[in-house]
VOBA-1610 file (N, C-alpha, C; in pm, whole numbers, padded with zeros to 5 digits, always signed):
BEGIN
Unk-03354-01001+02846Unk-03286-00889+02781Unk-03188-00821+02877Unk-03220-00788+02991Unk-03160-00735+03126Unk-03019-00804+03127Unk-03035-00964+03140Unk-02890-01070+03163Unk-02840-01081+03029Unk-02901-01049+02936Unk-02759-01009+02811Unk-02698-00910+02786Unk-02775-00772+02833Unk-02711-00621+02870Unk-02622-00648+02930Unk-02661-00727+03072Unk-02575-00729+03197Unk-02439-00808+03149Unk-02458-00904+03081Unk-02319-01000+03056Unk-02257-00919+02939Unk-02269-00827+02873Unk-02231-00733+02764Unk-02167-00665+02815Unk-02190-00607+02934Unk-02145-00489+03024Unk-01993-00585+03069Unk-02012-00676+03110Unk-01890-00746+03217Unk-01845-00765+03115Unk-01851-00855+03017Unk-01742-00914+02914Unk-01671-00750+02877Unk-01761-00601+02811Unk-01686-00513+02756Unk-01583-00435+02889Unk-01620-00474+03023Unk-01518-00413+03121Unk-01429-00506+03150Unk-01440-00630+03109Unk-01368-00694+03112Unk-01254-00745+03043Unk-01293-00702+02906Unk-01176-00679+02784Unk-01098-00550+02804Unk-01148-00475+02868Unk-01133-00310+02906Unk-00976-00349+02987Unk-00997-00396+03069Unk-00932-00435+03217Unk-00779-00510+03151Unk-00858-00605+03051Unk-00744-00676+03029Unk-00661-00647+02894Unk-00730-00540+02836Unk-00621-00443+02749Unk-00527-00367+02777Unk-00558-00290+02970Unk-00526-00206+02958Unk-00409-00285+03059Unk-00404-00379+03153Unk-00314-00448+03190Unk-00222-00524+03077Unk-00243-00551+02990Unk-00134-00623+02845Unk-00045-00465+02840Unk-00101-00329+02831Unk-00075-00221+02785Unk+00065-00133+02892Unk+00029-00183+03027Unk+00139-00130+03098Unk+00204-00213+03143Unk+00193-00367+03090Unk+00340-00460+03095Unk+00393-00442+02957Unk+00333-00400+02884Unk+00428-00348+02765Unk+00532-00256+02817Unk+00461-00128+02807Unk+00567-00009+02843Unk+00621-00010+02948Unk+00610-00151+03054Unk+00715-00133+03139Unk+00810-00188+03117Unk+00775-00289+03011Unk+00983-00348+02933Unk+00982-00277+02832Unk+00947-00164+02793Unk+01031-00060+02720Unk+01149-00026+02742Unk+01286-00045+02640Unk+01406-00009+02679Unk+01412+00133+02669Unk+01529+00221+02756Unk+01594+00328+02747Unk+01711+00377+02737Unk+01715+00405+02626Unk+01913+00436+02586Unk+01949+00538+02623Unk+01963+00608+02750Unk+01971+00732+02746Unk+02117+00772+02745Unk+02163+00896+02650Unk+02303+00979+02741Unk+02260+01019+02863Unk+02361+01007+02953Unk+02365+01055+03053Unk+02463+01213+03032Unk+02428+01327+03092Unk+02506+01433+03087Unk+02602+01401+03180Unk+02715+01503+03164Unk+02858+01441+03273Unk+02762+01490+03441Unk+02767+01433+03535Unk+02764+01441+03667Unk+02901+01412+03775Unk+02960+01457+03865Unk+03010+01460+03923Unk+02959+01457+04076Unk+02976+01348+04139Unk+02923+01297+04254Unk+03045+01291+04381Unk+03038+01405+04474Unk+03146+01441+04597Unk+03102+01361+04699Unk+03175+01307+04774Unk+03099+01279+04902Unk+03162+01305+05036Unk+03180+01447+04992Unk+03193+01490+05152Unk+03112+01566+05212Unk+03164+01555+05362Unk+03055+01554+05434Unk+02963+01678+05392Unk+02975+01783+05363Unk+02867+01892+05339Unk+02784+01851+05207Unk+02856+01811+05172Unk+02739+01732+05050Unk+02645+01591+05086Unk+02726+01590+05150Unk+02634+01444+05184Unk+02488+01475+05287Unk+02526+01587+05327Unk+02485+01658+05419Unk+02345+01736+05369Unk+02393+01781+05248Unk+02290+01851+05164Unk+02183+01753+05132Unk+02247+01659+05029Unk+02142+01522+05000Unk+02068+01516+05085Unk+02101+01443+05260Unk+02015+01438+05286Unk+01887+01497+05358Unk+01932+01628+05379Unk+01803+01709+05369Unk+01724+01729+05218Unk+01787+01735+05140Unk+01675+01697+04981Unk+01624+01589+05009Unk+01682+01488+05034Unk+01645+01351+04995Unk+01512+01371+05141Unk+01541+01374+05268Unk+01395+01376+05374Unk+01348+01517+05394Unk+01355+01620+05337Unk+01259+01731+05328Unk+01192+01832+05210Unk+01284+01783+05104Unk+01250+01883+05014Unk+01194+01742+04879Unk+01268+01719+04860Unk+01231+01599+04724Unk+01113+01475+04767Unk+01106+01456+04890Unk+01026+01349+04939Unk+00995+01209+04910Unk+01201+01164+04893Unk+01173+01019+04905Unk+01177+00980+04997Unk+01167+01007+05177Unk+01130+00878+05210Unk+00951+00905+05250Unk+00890+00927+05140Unk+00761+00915+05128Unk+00722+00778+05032Unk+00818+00724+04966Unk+00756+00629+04898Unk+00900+00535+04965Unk+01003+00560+05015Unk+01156+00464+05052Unk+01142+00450+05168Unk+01074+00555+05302Unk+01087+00560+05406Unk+01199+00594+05399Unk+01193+00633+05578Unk+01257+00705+05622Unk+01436+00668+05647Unk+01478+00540+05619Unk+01556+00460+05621Unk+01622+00447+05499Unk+01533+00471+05407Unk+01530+00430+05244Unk+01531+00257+05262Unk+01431+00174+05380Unk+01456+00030+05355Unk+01328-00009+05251Unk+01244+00115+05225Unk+01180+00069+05090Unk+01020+00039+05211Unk+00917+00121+05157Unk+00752+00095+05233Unk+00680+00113+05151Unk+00519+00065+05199Unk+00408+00079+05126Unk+00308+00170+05152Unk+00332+00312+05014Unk+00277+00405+05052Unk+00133+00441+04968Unk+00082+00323+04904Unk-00019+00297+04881Unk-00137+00212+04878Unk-00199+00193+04965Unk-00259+00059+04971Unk-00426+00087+05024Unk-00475+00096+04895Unk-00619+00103+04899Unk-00711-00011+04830Unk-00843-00032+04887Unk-00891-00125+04842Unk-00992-00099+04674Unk-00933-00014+04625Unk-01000+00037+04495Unk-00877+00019+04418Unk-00765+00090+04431Unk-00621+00090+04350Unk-00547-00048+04355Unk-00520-00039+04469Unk-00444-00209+04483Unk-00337-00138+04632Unk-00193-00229+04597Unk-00091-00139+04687Unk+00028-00171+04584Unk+00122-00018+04622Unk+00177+00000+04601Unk+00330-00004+04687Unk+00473-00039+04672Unk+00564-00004+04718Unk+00659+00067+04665Unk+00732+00164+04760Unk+00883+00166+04704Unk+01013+00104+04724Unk+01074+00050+04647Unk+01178-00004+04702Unk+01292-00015+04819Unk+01334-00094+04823Unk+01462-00107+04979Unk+01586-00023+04851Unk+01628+00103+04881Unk+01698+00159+04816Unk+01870+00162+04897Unk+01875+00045+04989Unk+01998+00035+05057Unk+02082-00098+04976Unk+02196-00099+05026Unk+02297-00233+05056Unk+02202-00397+05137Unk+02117-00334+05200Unk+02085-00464+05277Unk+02047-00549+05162Unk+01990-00699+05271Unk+01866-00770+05195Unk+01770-00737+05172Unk+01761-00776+05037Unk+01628-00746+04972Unk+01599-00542+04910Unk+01721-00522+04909Unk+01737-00405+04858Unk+01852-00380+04742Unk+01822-00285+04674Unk+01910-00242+04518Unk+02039-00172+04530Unk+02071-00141+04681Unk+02233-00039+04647Unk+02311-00114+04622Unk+02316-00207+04638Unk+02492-00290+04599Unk+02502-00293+04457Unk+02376-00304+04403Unk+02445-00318+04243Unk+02430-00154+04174Unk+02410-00098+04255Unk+02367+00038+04180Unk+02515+00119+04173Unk+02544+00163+04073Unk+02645+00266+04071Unk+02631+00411+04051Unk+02736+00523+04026Unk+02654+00684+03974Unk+02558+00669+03911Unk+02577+00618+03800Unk+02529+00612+03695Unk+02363+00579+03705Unk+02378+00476+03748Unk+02192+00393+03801Unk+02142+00521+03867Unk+02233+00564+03984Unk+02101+00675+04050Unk+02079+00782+03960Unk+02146+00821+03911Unk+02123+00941+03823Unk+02020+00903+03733Unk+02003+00817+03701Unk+01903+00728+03507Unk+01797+00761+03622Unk+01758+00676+03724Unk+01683+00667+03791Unk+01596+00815+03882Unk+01679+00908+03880Unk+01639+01031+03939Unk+01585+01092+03890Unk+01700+01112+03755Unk+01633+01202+03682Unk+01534+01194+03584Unk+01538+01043+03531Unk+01457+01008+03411Unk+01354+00889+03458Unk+01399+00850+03587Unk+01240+00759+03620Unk+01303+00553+03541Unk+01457+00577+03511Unk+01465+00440+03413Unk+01573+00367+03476Unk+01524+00218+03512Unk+01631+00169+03629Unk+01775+00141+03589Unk+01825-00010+03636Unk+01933+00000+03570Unk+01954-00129+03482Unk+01820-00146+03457Unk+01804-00249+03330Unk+01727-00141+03200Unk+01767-00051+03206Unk+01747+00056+03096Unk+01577+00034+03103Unk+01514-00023+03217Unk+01357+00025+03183Unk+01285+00112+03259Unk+01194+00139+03228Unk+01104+00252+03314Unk+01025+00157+03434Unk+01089+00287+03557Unk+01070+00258+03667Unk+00941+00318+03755Unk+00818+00192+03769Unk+00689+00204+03814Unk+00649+00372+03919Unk+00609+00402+03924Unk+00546+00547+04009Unk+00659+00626+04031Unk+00813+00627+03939Unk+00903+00680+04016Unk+00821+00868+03973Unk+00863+00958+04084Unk+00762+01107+04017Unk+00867+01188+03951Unk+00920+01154+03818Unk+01080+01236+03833Unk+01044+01357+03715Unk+00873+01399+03692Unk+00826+01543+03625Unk+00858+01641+03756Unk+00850+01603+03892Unk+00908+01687+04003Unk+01046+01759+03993Unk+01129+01621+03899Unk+01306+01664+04016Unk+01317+01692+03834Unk+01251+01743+03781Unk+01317+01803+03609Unk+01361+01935+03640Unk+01342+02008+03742Unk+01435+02137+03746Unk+01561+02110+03823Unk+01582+02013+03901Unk+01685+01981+03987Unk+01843+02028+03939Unk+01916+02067+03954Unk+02020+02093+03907Unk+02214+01998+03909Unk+02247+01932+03819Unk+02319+01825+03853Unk+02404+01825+03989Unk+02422+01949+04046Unk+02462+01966+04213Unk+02401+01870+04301Unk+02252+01868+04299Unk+02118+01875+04363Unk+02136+01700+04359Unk+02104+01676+04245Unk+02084+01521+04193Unk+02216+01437+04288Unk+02332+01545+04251Unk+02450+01435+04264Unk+02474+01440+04455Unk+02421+01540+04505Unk+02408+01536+04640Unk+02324+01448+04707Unk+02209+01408+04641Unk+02113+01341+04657Unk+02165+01163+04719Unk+02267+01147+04557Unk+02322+01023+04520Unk+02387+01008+04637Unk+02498+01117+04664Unk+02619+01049+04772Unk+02562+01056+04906Unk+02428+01117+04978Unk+02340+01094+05057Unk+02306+00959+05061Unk+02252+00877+04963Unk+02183+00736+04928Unk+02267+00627+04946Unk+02380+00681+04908Unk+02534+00543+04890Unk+02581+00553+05037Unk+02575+00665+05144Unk+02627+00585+05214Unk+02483+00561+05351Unk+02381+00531+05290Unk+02276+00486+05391Unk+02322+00342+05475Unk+02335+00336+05595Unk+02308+00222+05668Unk+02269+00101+05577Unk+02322-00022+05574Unk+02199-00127+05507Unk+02057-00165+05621Unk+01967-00214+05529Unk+01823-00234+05582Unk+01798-00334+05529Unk+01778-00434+05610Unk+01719-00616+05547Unk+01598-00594+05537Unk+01551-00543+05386Unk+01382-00565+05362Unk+01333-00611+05279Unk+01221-00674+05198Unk+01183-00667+05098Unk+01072-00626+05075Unk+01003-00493+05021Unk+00925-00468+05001Unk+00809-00543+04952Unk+00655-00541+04910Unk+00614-00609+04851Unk+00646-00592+04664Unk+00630-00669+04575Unk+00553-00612+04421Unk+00465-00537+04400Unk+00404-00449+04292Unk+00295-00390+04332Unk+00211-00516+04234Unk+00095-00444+04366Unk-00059-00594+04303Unk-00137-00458+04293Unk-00170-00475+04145Unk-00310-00373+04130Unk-00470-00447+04122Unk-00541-00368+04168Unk-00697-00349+04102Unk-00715-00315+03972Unk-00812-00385+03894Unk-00824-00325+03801Unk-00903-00160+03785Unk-00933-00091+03830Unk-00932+00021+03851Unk-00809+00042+03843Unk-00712+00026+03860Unk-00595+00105+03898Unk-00546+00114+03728Unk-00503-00024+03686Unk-00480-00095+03555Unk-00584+00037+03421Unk-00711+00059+03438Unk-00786+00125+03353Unk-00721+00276+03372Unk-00669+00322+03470Unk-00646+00465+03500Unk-00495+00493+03470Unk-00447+00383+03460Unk-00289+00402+03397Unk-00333+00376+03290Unk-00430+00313+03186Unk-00418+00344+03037Unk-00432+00456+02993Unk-00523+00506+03095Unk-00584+00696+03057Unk-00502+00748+03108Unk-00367+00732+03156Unk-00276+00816+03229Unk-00356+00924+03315Unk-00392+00853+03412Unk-00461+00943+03502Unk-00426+00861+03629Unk-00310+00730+03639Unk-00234+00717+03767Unk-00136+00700+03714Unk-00056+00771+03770Unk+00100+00801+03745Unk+00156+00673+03773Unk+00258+00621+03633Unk+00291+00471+03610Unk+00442+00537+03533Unk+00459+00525+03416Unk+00614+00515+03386Unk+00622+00668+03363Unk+00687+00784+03446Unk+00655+00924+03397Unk+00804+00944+03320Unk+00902+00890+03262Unk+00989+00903+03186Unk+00958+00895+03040Unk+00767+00875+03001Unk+00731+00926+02894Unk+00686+01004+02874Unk+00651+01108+02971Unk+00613+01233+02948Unk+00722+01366+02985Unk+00863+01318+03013Unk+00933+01443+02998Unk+01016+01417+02875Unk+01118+01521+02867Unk+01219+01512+02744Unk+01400+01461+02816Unk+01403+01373+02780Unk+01490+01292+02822Unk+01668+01373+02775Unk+01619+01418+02640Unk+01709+01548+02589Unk+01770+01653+02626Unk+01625+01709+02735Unk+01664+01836+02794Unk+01818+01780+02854Unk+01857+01942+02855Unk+01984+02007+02962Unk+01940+01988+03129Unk+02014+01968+03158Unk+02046+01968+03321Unk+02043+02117+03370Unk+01964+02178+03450Unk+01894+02329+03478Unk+02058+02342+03556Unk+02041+02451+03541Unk+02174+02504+03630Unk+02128+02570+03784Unk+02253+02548+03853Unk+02207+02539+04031Unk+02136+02712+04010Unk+02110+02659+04138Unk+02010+02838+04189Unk+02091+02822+04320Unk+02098+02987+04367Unk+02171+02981+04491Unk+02093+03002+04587Unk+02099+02938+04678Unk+02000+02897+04813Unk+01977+03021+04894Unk+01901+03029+04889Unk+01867+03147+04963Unk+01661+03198+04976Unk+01642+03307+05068Unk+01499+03329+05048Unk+01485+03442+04947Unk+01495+03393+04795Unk+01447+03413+04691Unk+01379+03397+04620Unk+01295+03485+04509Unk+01187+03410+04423Unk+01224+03327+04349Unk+01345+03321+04323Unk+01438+03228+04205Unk+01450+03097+04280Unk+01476+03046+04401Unk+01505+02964+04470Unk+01364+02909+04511Unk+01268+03020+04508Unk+01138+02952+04563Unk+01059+02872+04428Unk+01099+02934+04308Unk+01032+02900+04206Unk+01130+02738+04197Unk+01229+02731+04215Unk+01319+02622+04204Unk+01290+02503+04300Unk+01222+02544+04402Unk+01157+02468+04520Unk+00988+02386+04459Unk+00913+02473+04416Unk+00814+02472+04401Unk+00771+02413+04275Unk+00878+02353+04207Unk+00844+02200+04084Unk+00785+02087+04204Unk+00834+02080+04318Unk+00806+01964+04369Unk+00623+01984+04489Unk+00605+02030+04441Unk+00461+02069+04465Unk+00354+02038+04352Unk+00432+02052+04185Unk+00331+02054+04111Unk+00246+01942+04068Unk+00311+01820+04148Unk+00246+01708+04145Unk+00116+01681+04197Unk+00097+01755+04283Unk-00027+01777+04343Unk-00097+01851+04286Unk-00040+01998+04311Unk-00131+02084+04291Unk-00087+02172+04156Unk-00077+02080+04054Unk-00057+02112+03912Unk+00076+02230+03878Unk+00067+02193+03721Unk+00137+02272+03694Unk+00205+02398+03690Unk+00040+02505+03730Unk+00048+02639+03737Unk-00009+02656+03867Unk-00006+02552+03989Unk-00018+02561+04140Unk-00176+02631+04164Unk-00253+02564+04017Unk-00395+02686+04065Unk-00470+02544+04155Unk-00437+02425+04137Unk-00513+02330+04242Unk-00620+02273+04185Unk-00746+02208+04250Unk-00853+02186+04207Unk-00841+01995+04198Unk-00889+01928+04106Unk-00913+01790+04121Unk-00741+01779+04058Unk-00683+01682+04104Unk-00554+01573+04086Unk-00542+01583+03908Unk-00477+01633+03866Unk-00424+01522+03739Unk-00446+01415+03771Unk-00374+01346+03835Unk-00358+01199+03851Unk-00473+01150+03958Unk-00456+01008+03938Unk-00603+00988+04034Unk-00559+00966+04190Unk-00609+01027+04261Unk-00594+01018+04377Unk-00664+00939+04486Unk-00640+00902+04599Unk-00712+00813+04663Unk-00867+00892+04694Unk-00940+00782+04692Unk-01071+00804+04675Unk-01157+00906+04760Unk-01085+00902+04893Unk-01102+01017+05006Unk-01065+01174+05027Unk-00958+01169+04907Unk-00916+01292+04877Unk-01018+01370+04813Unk-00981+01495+04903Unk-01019+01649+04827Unk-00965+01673+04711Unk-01039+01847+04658Unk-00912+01916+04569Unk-00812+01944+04667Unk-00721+01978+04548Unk-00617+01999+04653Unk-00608+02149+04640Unk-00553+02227+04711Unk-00560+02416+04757Unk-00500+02460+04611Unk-00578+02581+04603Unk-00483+02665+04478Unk-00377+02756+04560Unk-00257+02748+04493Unk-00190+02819+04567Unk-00138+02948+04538Unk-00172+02997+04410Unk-00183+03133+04359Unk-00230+03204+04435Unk-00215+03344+04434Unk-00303+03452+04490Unk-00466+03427+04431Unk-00503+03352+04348Unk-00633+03348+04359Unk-00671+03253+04482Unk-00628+03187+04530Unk-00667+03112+04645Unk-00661+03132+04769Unk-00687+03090+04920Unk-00656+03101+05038Unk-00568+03149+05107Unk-00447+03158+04999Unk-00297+03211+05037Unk-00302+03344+05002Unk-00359+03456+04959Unk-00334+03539+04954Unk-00379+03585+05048Unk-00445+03554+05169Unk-00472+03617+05273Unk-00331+03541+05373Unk-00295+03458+05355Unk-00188+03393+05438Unk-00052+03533+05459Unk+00002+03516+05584Unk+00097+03564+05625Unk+00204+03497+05594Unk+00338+03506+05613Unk+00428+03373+05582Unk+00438+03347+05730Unk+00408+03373+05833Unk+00346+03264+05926Unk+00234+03173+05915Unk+00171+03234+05889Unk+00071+03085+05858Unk+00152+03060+05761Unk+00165+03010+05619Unk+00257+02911+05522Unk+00373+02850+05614Unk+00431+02903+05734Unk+00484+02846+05788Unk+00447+02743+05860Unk+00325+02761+05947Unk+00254+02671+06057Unk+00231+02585+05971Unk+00133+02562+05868Unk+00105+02503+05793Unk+00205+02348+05747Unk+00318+02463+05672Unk+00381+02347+05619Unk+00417+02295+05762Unk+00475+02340+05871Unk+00567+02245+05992Unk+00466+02203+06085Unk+00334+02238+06067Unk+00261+02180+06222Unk+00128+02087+06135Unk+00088+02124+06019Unk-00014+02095+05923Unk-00156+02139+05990Unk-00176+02283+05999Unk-00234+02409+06054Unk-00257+02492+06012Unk-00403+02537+05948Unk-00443+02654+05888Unk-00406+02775+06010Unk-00488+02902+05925Unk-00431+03013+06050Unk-00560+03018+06132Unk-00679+02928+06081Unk-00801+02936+06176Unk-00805+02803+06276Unk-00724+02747+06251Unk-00684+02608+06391Unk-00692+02509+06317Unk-00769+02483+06191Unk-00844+02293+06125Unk-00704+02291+06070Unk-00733+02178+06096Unk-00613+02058+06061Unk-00628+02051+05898Unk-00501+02029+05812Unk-00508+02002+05701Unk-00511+01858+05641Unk-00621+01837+05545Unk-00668+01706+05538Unk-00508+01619+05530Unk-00507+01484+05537Unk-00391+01392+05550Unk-00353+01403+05434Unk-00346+01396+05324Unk-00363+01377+05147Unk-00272+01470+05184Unk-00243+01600+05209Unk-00119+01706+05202Unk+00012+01637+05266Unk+00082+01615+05226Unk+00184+01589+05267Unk+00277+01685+05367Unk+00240+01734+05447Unk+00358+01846+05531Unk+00383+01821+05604Unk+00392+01644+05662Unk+00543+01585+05750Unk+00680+01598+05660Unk+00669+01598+05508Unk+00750+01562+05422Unk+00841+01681+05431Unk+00777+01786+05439Unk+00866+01914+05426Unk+00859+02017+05532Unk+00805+01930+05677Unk+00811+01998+05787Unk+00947+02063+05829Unk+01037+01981+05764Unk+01238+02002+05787Unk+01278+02086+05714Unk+01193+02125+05609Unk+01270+02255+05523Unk+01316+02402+05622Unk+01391+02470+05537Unk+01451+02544+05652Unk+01334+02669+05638Unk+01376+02763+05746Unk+01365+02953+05724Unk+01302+02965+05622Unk+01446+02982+05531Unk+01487+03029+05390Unk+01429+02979+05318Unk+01411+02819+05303Unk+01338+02736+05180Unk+01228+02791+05169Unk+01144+02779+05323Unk+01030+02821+05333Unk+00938+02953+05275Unk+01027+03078+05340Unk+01016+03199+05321Unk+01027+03199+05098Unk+01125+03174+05047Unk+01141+03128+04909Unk+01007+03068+04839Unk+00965+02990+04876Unk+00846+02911+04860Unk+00749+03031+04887Unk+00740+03068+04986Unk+00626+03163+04992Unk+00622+03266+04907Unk+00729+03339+04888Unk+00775+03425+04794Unk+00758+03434+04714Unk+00797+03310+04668Unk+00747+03248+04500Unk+00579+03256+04481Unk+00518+03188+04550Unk+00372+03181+04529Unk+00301+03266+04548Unk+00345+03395+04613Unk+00238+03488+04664Unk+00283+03610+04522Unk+00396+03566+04437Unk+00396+03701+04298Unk+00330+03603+04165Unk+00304+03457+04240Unk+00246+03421+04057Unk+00105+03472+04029Unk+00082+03492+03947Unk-00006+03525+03847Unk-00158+03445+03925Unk-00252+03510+03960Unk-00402+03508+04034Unk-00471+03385+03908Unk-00513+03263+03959Unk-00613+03198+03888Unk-00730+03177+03932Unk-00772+03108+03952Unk-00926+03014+04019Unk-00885+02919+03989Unk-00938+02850+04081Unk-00896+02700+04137Unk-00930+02650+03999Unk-00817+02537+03984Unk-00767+02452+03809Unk-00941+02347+03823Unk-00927+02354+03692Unk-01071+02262+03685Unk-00985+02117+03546
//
């Protein structure tokens, strides 16, 4: 009775596994017709200039492009599988030569390459407040990168990984969960403001949710991971100074000495400036008090 439970169990995780893998090679040749809104892409030097501080401190692609943009593997666990991001240059084994405005923009803003399909882990519920300035600074940053002879790997999943993208609980094509419709947000002016910090602080909510109260991942996270911090005044930060939020983000340093677990990302935005910083803090220390997100 035991070895027919037991073979009941494998065959039903096993149909499990292989539904849910048929299910995200579907929706990854899903086509996308999108309008594109008009963008205008400068490339001089202060813009280019801008990009790429978005592009290595504030937006955090070379967290999945590296630091080069020759494209690395920023996931690779033995439960999930691994993951890469692409060689986003001119070289070998990379996508700039055929990419035009147009591709980076589909791709930034909506997560959809330039075969009109949705593009694997791109995080683009982050860059939905971005403002077409922002985006198009980004672009003329990217076009004139150095080439890099790489080829990343494919991604090879676990089935774990495969079951948690059916439950959308690992982030796989996210150009179905925004509105492809929306308007293009209009710029915010840079500065240490709450307006600028709130404009900063979309790219946080990936982690630590929507309303920054924290607690377990939306999405599934590697297996070693914590919650992640609430960052409302109901959490740790309301005792924070904007020196500590400073140490923190640039040294990855509470104000009592412990190191902040690796899972936080604050090499990524160790380069943000003063201002970004101070903004960011700004922003988080007037939102609205929760308890950590459950």
């Amino acid at each position: 009775m035991l070895l027919v439970v037991v073979v009941l169990i494998v065959a039903a995780v096993g149909g499990l596994v292989a539904y849910a893998r048929t299910d995200l090679a579907s929706r990854g040749k899903k086509t996308y017709d999108i309008r594109l809104p008009p963008l205008e892409v400068h490339c001089d030097a202060a813009t280019v200039a801008r990009g790429e501080h978005l592009a290595k401190h504030v937006a955090g692609c070379t967290e999945c492009h590296g630091d080069d943009l020759g494209g690395r593997v920023f996931v690779d666990d033995p439960g999930l599988g691994r993951i890469a991001g692409p060689n986003l240059t001119r070289g070998g084994g990379g996508r700039g030569a055929r990419l035009g405005e147009a591709d980076w923009f589909r791709a930034i803003r909506y997560g959809v390459g330039d075969a009109h399909r949705p593009l694997f882990t791109m995080p683009v519920r982050d860059y939905q407040t971005y403002s077409g300035e922002d985006i198009a600074a980004i672009i003329a940053f990217a076009r004139t990168v150095p080439p890099v002879g790489r080829t990343p790997p494919e991604p090879s999943l676990k089935p774990l990984a495969y079951v948690l993208a059916l439950a959308h609980k690992l982030p796989s094509y996210e150009v179905e969960e925004i509105d492809v419709n929306a308007p293009l947000p209009a710029a915010v002016p840079t500065g240490r403001t709450v307006e600028y910090g709130r404009y900063l602080a979309q790219t946080c909510t990936g982690c630590h949710r929507a309303d920054w109260s924290g607690g377990p991942m939306a999405a599934a996270p590697p297996p070693d991971a914590p919650p992640v911090s609430n960052l409302t005044p109901g959490g740790d930060l309301a005792q924070w100074s904007e020196a500590d939020f400073v140490l923190a983000m640039r040294e990855g340093k509470r104000p009592d000495g412990r190191t902040l677990h690796p899972f936080m990302l604050w090499r990524a935005f160790a380069g943000m400036t003063d201002d970004e910083l101070g903004a960011l803090f700004l922003f988080l220390r007037q939102t609205p008090a929760k308890p950590q997100g459950v």
